[in-house]
N, C-alpha and C positions, 0 to 999 in steps of 0.2 A: 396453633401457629399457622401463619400462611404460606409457607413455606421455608424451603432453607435459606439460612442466612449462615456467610460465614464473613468472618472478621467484622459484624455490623455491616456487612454489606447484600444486598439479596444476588442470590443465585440464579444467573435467568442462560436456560438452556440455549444452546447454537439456536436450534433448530424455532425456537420463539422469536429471537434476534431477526433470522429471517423469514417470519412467519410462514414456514412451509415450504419458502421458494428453493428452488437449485438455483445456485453459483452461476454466473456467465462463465462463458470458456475461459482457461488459464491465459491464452493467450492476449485477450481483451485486458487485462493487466500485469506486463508484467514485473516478476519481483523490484528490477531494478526500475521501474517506469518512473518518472518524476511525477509527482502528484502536488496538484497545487490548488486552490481555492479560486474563483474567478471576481469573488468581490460581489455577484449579485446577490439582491435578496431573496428569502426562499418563500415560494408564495405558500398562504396561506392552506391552501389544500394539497401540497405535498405531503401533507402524512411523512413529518421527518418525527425519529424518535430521539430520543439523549443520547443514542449512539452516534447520529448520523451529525449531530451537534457538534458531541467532542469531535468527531471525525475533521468536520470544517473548521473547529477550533485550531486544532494540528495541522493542517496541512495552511495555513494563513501564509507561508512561505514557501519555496518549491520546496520537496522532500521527497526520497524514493519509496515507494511503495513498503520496503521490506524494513524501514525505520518506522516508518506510522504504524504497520503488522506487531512491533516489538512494543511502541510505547500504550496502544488498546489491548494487548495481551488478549486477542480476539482470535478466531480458528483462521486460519488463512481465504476460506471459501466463503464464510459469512461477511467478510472483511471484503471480498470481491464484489459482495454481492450489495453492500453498505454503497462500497465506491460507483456502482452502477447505476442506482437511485437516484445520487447525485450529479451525475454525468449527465444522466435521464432530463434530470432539472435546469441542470447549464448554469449549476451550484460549482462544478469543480472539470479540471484538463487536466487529462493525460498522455504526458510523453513520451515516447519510446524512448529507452537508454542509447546513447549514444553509442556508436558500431567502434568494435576497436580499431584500434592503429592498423597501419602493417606491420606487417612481419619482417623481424629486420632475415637481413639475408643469411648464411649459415658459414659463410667465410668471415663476415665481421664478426661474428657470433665466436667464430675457432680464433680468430684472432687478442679479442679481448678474455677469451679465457688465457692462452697462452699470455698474452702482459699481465696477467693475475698472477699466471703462475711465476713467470719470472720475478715478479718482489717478493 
């Protein structure tokens, strides 16, 4: 046998996925970042593998980083480091999540409890 295979499918370790490398820093992507595809082609001597394929398959519409993590059921760091390949290439953009709102103030805040409570 050439290795393991489960459910008909072969088993291919993290650490092959990214032949050796470490992760970019966490913050270079993160969880909530939009990730999107840019539409170019991927030149020929990018060394992209079937991962990095489905990768750009998926993201063909914006999506946040932590939905594409869920649907490759991949480690989160090898996934970073997929995404970074591609960025490298000017294959895919990444957006920071947007900042939240304010904060609403702490007297509207007592207030609408209090009109809760009152019904």
């Amino acid at each position: 046998m050439d290795g393991e295979w489960i459910d008909d499918v072969p088993v291919v370790r993290p650490f092959a996925l990214a032949r050796g490398r470490t992760p970019p820093p966490a913050s270079s992507f993160d969880l909530l970042s939009l990730i999107v595809a840019t539409g170019a082609g991927a030149p020929e001597d990018a060394g992209l593998g079937p991962e990095h394929r489905r990768l750009l398959t998926l993201v063909r519409r914006s999506r946040p980083l932590v939905e594409v993590a869920a649907d490759l059921d991949l480690p989160l760091g090898v996934l970073r480091l997929l995404l970074a390949d591609l960025r490298d290439e000017g294959l895919i953009q990444a957006r920071p999540p947007e900042p939240p709102g304010p904060v609403p103030r702490a007297d509207l805040l007592r207030e609408v409890i209090q009109g809760l409570r009152a019904l």
